[in-house]
Every structure is written in C-alpha cells, then in structure tokens.
SERO-4910 file (N, C-alpha, C, O; in steps of 0.05 Angstrom, whole numbers):
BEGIN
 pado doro    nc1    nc2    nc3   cac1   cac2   cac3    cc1    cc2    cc3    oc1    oc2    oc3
  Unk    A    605   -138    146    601   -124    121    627   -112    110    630   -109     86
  Unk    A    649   -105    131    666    -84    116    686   -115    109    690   -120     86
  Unk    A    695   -130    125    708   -148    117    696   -165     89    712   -177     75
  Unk    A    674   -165     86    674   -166     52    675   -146     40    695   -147     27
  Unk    A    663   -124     34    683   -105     15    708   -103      6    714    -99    -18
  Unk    A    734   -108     34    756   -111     29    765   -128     17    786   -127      3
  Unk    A    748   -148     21    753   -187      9    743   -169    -25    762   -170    -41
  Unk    A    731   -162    -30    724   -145    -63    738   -127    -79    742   -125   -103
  Unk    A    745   -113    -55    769    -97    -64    805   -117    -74    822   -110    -90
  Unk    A    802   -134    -61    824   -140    -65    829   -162    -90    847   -166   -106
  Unk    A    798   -177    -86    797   -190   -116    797   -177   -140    804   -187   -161
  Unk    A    788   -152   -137    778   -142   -164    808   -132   -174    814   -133   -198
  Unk    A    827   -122   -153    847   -121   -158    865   -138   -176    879   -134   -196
  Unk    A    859   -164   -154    878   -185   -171    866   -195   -197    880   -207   -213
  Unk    A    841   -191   -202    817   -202   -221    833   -177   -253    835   -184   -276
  Unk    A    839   -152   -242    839   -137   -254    815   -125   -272    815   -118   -295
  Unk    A    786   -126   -246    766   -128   -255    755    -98   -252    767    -79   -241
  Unk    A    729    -96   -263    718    -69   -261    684    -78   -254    669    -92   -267
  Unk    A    680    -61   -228    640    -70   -223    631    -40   -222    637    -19   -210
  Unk    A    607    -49   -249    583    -34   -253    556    -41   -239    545    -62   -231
  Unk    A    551    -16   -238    525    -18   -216    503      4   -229    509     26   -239
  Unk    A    477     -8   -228    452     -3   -240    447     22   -209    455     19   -186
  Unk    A    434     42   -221    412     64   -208    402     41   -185    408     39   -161
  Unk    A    385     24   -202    368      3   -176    381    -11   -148    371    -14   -126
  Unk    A    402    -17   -157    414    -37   -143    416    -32   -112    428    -12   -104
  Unk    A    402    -50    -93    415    -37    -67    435    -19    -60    455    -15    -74
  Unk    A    430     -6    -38    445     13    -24    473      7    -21    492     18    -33
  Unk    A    472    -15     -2    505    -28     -1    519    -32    -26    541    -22    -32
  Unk    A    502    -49    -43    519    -56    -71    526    -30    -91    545    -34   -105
  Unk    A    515    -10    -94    521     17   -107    539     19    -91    558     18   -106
  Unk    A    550     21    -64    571     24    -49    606     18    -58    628     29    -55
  Unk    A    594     -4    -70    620    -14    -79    626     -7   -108    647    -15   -118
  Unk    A    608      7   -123    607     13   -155    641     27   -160    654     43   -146
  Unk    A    648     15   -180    671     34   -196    654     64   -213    658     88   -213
  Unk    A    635     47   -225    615     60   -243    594     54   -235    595     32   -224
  Unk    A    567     67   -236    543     60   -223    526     87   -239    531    111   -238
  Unk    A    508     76   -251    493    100   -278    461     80   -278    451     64   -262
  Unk    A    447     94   -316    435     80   -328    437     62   -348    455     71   -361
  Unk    A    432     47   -356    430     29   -376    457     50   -402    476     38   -413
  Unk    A    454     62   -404    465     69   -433    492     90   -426    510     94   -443
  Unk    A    493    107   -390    518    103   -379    540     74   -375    564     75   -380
  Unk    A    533     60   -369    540     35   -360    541     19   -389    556      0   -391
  Unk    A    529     25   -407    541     17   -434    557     24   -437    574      9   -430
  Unk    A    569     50   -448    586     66   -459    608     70   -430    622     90   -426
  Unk    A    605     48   -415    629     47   -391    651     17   -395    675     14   -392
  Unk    A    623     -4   -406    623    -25   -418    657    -18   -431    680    -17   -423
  Unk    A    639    -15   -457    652     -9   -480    683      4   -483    700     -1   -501
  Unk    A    687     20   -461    721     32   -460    729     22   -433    745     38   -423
  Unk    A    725      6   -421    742      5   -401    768    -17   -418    770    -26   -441
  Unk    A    783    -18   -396    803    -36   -399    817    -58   -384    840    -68   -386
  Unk    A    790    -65   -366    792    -80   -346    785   -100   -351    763   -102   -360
  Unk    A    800   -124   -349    802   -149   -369    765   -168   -353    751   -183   -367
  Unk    A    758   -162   -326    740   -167   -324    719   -152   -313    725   -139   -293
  Unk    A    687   -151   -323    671   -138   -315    646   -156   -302    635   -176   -310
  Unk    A    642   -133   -276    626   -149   -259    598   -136   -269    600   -112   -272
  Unk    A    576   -146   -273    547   -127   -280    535   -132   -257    525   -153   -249
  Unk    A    535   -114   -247    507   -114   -211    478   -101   -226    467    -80   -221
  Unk    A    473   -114   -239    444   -112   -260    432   -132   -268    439   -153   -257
  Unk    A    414   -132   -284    397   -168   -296    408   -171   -323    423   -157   -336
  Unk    A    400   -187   -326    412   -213   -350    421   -186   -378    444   -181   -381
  Unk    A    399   -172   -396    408   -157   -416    430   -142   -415    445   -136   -434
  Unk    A    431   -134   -384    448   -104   -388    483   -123   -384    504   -112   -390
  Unk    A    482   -142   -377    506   -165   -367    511   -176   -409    526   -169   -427
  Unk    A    494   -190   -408    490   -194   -449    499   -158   -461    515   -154   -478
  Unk    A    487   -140   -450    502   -120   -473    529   -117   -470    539   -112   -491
  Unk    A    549   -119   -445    564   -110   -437    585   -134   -452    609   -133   -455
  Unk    A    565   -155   -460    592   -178   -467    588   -175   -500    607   -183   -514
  Unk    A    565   -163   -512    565   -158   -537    590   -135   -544    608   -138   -561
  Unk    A    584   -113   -524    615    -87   -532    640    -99   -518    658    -85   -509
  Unk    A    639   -121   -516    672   -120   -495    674   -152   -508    673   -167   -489
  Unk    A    677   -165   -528    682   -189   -534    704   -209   -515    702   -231   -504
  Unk    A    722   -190   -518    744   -203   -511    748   -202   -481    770   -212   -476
  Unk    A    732   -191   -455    723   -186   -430    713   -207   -425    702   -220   -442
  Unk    A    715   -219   -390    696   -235   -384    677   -222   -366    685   -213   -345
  Unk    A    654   -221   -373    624   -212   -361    612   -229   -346    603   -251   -354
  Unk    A    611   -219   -321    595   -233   -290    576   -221   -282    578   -197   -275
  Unk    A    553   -236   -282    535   -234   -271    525   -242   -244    513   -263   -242
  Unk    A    529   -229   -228    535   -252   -195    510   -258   -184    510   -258   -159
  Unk    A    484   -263   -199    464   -278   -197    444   -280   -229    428   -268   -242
  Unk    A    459   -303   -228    449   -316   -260    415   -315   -266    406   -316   -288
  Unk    A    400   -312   -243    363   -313   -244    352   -281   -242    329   -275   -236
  Unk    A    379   -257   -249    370   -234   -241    359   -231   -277    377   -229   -294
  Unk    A    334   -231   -285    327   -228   -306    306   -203   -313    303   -188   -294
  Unk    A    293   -198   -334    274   -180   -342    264   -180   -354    269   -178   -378
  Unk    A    233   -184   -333    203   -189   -347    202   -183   -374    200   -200   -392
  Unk    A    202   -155   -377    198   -136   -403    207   -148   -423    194   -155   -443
  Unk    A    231   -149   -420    247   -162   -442    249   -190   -453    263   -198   -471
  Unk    A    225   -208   -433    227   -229   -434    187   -235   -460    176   -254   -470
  Unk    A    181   -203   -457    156   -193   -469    166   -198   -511    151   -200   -530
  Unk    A    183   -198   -510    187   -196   -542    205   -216   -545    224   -219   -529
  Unk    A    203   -234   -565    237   -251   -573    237   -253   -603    216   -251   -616
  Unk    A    255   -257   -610    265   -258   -645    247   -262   -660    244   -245   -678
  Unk    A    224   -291   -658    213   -290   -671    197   -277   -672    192   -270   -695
  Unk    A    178   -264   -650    150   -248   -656    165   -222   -671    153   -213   -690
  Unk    A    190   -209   -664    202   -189   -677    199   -191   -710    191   -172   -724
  Unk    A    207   -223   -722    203   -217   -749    184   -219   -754    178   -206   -774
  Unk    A    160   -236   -743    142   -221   -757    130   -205   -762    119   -198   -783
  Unk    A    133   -193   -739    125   -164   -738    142   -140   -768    133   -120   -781
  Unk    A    165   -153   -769    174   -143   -794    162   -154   -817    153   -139   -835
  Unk    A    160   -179   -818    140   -182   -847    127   -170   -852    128   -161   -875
  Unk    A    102   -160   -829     76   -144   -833     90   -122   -842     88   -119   -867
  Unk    A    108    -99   -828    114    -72   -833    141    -76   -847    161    -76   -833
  Unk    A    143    -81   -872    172    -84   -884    181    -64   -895    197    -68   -913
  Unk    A    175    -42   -890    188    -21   -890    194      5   -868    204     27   -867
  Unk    A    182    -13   -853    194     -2   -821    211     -5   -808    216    -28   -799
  Unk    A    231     23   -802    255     18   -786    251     -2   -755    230     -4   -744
  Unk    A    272    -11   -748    268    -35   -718    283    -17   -697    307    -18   -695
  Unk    A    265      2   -678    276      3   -653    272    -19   -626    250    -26   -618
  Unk    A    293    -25   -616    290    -38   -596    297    -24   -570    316     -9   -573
  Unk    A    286    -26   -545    290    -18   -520    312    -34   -508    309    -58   -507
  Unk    A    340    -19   -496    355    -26   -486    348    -61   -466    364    -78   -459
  Unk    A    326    -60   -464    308    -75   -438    304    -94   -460    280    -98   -464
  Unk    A    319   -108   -476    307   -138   -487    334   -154   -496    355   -143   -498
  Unk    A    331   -170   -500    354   -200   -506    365   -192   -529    353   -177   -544
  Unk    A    394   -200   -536    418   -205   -553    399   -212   -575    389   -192   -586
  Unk    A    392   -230   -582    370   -240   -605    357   -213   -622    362   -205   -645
  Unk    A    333   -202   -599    322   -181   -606    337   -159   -626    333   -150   -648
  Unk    A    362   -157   -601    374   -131   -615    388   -134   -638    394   -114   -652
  Unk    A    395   -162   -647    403   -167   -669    386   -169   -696    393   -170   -720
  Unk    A    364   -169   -688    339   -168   -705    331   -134   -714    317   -127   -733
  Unk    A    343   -120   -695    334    -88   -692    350    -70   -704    371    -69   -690
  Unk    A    352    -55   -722    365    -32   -732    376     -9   -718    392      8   -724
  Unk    A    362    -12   -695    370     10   -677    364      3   -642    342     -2   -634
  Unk    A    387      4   -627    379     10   -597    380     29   -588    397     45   -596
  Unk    A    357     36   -564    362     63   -553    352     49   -523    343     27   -518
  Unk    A    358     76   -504    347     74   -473    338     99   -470    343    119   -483
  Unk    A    322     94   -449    303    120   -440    318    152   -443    313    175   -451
  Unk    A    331    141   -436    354    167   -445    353    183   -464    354    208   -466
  Unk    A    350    160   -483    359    175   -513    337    161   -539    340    157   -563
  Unk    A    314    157   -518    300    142   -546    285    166   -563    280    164   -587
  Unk    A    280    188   -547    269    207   -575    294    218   -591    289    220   -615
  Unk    A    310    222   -586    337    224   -599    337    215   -622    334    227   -643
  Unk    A    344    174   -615    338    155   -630    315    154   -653    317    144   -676
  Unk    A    297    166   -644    271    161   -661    268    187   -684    260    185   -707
  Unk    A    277    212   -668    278    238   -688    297    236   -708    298    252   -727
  Unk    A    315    214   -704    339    213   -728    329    202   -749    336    212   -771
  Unk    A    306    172   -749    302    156   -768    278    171   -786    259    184   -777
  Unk    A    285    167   -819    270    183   -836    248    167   -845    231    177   -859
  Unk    A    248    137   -838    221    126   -847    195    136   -827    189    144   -804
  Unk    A    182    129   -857    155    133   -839    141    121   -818    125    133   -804
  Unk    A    150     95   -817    146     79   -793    159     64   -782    176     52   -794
  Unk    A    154     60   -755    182     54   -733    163     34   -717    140     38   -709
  Unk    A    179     10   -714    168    -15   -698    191      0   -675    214      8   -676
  Unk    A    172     -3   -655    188     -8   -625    178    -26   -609    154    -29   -604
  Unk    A    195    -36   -600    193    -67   -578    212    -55   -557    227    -36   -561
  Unk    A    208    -70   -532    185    -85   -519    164    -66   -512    140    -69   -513
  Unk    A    179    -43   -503    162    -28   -476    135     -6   -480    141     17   -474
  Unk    A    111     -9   -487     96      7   -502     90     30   -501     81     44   -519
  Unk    A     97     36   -471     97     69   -455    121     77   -470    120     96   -486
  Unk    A    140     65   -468    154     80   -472    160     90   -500    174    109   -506
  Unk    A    147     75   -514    152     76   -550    130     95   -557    136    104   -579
  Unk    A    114    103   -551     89    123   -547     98    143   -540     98    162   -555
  Unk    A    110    145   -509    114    170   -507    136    188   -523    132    212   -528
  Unk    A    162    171   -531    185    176   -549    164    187   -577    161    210   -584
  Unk    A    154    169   -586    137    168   -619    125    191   -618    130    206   -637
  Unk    A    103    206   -593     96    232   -591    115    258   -591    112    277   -607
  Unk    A    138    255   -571    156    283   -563    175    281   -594    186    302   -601
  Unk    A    176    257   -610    191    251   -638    176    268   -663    185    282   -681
  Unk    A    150    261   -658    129    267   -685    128    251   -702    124    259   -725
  Unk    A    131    225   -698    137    196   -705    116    173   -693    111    165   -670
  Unk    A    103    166   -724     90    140   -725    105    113   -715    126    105   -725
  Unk    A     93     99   -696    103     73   -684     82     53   -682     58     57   -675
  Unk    A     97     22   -692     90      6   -680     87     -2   -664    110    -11   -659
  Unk    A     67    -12   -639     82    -19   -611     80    -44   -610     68    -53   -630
  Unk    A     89    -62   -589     83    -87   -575     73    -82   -555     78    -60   -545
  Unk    A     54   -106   -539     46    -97   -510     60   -107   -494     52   -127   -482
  Unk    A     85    -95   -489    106   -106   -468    107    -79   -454     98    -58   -464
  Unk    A    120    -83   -428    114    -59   -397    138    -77   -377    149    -99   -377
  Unk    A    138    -47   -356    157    -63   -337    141    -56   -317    132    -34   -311
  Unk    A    137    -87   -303    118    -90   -279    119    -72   -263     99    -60   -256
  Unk    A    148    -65   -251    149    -53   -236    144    -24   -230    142    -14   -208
  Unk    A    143     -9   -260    130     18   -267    108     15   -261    101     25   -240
  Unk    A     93      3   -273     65      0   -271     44     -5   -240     19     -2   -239
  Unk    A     59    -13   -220     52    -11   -198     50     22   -185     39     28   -163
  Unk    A     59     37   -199     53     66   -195     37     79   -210     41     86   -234
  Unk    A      6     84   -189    -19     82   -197    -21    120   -196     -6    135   -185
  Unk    A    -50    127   -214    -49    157   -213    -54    160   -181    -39    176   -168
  Unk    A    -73    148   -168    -77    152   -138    -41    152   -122    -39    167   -102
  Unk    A    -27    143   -127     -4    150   -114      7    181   -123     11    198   -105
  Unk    A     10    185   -146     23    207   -154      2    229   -138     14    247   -126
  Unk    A    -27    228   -136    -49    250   -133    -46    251    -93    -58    267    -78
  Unk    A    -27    227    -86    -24    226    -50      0    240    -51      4    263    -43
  Unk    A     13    226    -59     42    246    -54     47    271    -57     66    283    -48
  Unk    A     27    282    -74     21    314    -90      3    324    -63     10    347    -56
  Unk    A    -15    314    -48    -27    325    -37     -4    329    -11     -3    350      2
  Unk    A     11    307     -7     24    303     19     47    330     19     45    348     36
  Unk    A     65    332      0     82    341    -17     79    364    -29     94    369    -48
  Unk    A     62    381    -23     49    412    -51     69    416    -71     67    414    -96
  Unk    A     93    423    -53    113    448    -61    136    427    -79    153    437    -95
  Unk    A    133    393    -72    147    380    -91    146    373   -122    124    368   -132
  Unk    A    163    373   -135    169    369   -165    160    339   -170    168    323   -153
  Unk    A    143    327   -192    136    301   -200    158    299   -227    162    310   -249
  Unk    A    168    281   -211    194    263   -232    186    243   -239    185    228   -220
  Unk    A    178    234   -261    168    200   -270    188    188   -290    199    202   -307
  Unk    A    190    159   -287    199    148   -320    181    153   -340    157    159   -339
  Unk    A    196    150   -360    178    139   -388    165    121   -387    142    119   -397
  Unk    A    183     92   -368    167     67   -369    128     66   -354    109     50   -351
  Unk    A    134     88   -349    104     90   -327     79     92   -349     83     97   -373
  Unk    A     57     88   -340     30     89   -354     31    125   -365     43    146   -361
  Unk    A     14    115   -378     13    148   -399     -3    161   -379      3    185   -379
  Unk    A    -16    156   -366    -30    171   -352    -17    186   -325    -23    208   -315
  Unk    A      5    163   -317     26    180   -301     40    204   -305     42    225   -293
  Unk    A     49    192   -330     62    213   -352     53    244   -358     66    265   -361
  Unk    A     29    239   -359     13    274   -356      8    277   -334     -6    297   -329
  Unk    A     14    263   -316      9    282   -286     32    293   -281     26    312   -265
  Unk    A     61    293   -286     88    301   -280     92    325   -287     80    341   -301
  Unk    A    119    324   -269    125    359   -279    136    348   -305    127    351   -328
  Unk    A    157    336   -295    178    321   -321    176    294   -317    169    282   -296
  Unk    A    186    279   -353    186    248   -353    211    252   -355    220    274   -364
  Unk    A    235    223   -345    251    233   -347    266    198   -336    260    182   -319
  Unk    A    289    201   -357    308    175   -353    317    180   -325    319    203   -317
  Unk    A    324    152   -301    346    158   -283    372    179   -280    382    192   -262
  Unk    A    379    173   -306    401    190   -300    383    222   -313    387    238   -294
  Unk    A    373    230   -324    359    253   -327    345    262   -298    340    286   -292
  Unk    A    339    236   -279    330    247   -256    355    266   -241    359    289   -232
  Unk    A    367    245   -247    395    258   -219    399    280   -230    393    298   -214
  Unk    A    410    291   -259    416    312   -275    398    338   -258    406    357   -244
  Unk    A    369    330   -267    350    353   -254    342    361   -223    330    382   -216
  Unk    A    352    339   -207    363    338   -180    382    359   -175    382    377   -158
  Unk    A    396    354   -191    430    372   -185    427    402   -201    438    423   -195
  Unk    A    414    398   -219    416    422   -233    393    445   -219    396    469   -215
  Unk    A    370    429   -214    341    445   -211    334    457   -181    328    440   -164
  Unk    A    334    475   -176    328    494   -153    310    488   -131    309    498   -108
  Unk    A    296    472   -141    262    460   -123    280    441   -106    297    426   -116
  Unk    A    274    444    -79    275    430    -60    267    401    -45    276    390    -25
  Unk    A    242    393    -65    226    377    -61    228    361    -86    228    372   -108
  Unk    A    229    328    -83    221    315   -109    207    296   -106    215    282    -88
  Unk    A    180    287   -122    175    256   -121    181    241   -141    177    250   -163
  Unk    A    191    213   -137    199    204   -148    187    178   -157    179    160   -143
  Unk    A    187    179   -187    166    153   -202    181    133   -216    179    126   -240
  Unk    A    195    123   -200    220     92   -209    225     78   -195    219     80   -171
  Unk    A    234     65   -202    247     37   -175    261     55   -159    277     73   -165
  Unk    A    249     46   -125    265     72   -101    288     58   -103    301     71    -86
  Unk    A    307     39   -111    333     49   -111    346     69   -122    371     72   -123
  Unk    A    329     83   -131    347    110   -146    346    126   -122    368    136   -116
  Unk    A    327    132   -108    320    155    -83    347    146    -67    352    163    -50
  Unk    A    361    129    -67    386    122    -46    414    144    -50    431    153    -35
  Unk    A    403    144    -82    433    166    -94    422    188    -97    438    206    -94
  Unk    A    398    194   -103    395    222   -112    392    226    -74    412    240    -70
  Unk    A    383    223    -55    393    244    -25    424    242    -33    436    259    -45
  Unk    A    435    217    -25    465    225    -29    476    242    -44    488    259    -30
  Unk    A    478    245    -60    485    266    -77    481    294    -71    496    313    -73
  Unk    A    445    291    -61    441    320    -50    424    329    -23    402    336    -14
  Unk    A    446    324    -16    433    319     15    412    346     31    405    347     55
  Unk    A    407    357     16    400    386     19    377    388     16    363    407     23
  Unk    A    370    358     -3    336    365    -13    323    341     -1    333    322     10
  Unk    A    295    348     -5    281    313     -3    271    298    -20    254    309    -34
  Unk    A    274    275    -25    258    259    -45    243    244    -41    249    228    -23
  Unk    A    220    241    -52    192    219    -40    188    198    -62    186    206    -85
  Unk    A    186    172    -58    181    159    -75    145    158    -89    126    166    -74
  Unk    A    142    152   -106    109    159   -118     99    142   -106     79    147    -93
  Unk    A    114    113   -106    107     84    -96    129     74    -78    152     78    -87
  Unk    A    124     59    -47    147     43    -33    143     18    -46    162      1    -45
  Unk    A    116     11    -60    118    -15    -78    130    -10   -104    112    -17   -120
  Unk    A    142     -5   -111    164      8   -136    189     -7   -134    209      6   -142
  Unk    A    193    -30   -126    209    -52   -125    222    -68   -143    208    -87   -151
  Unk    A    243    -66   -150    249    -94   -172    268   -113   -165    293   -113   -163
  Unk    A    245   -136   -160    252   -153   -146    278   -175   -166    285   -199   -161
  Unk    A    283   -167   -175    304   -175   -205    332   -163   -187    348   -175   -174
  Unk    A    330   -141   -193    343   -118   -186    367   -127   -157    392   -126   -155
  Unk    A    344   -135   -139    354   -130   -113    364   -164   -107    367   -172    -84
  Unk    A    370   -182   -129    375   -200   -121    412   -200   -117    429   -212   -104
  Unk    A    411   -190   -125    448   -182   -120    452   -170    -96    439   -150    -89
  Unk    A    474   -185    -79    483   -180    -59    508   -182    -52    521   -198    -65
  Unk    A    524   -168    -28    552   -163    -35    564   -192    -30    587   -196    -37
  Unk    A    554   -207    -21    554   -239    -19    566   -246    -49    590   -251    -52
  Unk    A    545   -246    -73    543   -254    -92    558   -239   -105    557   -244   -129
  Unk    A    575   -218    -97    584   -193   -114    618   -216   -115    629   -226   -135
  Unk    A    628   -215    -84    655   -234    -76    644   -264    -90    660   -271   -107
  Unk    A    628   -276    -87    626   -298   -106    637   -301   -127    656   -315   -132
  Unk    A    622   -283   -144    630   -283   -169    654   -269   -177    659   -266   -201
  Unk    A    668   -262   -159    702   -254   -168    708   -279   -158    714   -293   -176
  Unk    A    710   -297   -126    720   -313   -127    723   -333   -146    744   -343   -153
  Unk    A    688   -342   -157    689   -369   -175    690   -361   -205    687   -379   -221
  Unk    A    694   -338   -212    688   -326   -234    670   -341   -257    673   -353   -278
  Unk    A    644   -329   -234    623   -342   -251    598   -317   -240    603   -301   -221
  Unk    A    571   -317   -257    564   -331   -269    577   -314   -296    575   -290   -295
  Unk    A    588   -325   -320    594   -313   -340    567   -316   -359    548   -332   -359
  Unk    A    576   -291   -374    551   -282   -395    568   -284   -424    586   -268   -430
  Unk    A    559   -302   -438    565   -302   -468    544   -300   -486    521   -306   -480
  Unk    A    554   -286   -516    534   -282   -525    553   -297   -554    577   -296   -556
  Unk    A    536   -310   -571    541   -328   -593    549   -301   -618    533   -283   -622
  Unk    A    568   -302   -629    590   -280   -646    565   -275   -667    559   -254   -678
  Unk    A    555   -296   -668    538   -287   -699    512   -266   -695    506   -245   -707
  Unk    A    499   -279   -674    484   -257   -654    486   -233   -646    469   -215   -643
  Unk    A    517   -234   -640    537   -210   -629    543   -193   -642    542   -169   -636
  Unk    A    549   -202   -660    566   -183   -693    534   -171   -695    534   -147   -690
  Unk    A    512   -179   -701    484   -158   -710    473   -134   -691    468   -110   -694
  Unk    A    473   -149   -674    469   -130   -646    486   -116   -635    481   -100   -617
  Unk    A    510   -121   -648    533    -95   -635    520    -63   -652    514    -41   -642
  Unk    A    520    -71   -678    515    -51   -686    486    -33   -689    486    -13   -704
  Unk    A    460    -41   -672    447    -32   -664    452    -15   -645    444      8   -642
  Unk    A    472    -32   -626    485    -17   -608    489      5   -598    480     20   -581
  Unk    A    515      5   -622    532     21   -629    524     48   -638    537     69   -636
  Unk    A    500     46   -649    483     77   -654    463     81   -636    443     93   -645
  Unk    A    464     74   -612    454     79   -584    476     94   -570    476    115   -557
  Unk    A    492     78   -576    517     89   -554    518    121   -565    518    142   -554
  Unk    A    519    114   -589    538    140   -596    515    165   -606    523    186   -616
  Unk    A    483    157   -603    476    178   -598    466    195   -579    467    184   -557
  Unk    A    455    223   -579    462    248   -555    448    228   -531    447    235   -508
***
C-alpha cells in the first residue's frame, strides 16, 4: 500500500498534477486527496488550481465539470465506468421539452447530471447551495432536473414553485424511515443528519437536512456528541477523523455507492501513469454549460 502512494506522489509531481477526492470515496483514496470536499468545493478547486493536470476520484459529471472550468487542463478519471444513475435520469432532450411545455421557466439543473443537461440549464446548483440558487431566481417557475427530493425540498425552504422530474439517487433512497426510527431508538441522545437527496419523509424525521459538507460544518461547529448519519457512509470516514471525540452512526450500512467506490489507489497510479482515462467535453457544449456553472460556483 505505502509503496504505491509514493509511486503517486511522485507522479503527480512529475505530472504536475493535482487529485480531488469526493466525501464518498474510500478511506485509503481520500488518503491521498490534495483536495477532498463536495461536489461544488471540488468545483471551485477545479476552477483555480494551476496544476496543469487534474485527477477526479469521483464519477463521470463531477470529472466533465472539472474539464468544463479548466479547458486547457487534462481531466482523469481513473475509472472510466464510475458513472451516475441520477444523472443518467434526465438528458438534453427530455430537458427541452420540458422547456417547450414551461417556456417561461427558469432551468435549474443538479450538479448530478451531464455536460449536455447543463448546457441546456440556466442555472447549476449542489445541495449546498440549491435554495440559495432557487431564492435568487424571480420567475415564477423553476424546472429542476434530475433529482426530485431534492428540487422539492430546495422549492419549499425557497417559497418557490418547481417543476420536477422523477429522477433520485439510488443510493439515498435505500435509507428507509424504519432505519432512521432504529438508529433513534439505538442512539436517543444522537443528532439526525440527512441529505436532501433522501425521501421527504426522511427529511422530516431529521434534526437537520444538510449537504456533506454542511454535515462536517455541523460536526465541527455543533456541541452534541452523537450523530446519525443519512449519506453514503463514506462521509462517516472523515467526519470521526476530523472529530475524533464524537460518534457517528450511519442511518444505513447499505448506503453504498457502488459508482463511488470503484476507484482505487491502483487506478489512482494508473491513470497518472497512462494518463488516461481523459474526460473531454465538446467547446460548444462547454461554452453553455460553463456559464450555468459559473453562477453555481459563485453563489453563497
């Protein structure tokens, strides 16, 4: 194990490369992170570095956003089949039609969908920042794709009419109310932390809904000793690390993304050796979708 790390360290060196690492990602592979966040940290890491190559230890979109803000970067994906369901729930075309019908509805898209999409979309956001996103826009109605929990729950805490699609991420959805109501029983004195992406019904059982990185935030900031946790358990790897003081329970041990975990530090030295798998995205595609982007990035 440590003799490949070093074998990574020393390519990335000569690569003059920089590796991002997803919340999800195995234990070992966050190990080796330069940067290691959520979707819309790891954008806006994208976007200013100056490291002529970037490695994405994530699935196919977040590797495509990173080559949309960094044109002139080469973007590795060091397993080309790491993809996402969700995002694989919406594509260009059902998007316009969906605009035909509502042609006077602004286009939010979820960080969680294809180059195509977002170039079709007026606006990207991530869990992070989608009520943000949504309290800014002054039309009356707002198409959001893919993810429907999550465009609901944003559209409520917003005071904002939405369109949805029926797109979900599998792997939320395997966290059932009977888990949250075991772990509460197991757990009294613990805090319920859930995503957005989870069923609405999760969603009102929590203390708080709350992005990955909003988890760790309330981890570090919040006094309670106890947390359960409603996301892919690769997040539970960093939030003990970080705070070793507390405990965290996952809602679900089936809370898996099997996308996610296909990256391995194997595949990490791969893809600096063969500098592959590269992620391109077609300029014309690129040029529309940057600037959906771009008012993701740059809002709170």
């Amino acid at each position: 194990m440590g003799s490949i790390v070093e074998k990574i360290k020393e390519l990335k060196k000569k690569r003059n490369a920089v590796i991002l690492v997803h919340n999800y990602q195995s234990p070992e592979v966050q190990g080796i992170a330069d940067y290691r966040g959520d979707s819309l940290g790891l954008s806006r890491e994208a976007a200013k570095t100056e490291a002529d190559v970037i490695v994405f230890c994530g699935v196919h979109f977040m590797a495509e956003t990173a080559a949309i803000l960094s044109p002139d970067k080469t973007v590795l994906l060091p397993d080309k089949d790491a993809g996402c369901p969700m995002a694989d729930m919406i594509d260009a075309e059902k998007l316009r039609e969906l605009k035909k019908q509502h042609p006077a509805s602004a286009v939010v898209c979820y960080v969680n969908s294809t180059a195509e999409v977002k170039a079709e979309s007026d606006y990207c956001c991530t869990s992070a920042n989608a009520v943000e996103i949504l309290s800014r826009i002054e039309n009356n109605e707002i198409i959001f794709v893919p993810d429907k929990y999550l465009g609901s729950f944003a559209a409520k805490k917003a005071g904002k009419k939405v369109i949805l699609c029926d797109g979900y991420c599998p792997v939320h959805m395997k966290i059932l109310p009977e888990h949250i109501a075991e772990a509460k029983k197991e757990h009294p004195l613990a805090k319920v932390l859930v995503h957005p992406e989870c069923r609405t019904e999760i969603c009102n059982m929590a203390d708080e809904v709350l992005s990955t990185s909003g988890m760790e935030r309330y981890a570090r900031e919040n006094f309670c000793g106890e947390m359960i946790v409603g996301t892919e358990t690769g997040l539970i790897y960093r939030l003990q690390k970080d705070n070793p003081l507390k405990k965290f329970y996952p809602a679900s041990v089936g809370a898996v993304c099997p996308n996610m975990k296909k990256t391995s530090l194997e595949k990490v030295l791969w893809a600096l050796e063969e500098m592959k798998y590269e992620i391109k995205v077609k300029e014309e595609t690129a040029k529309s979708a940057r600037k959906a982007i771009n008012r993701m990035i740059s809002a709170g």
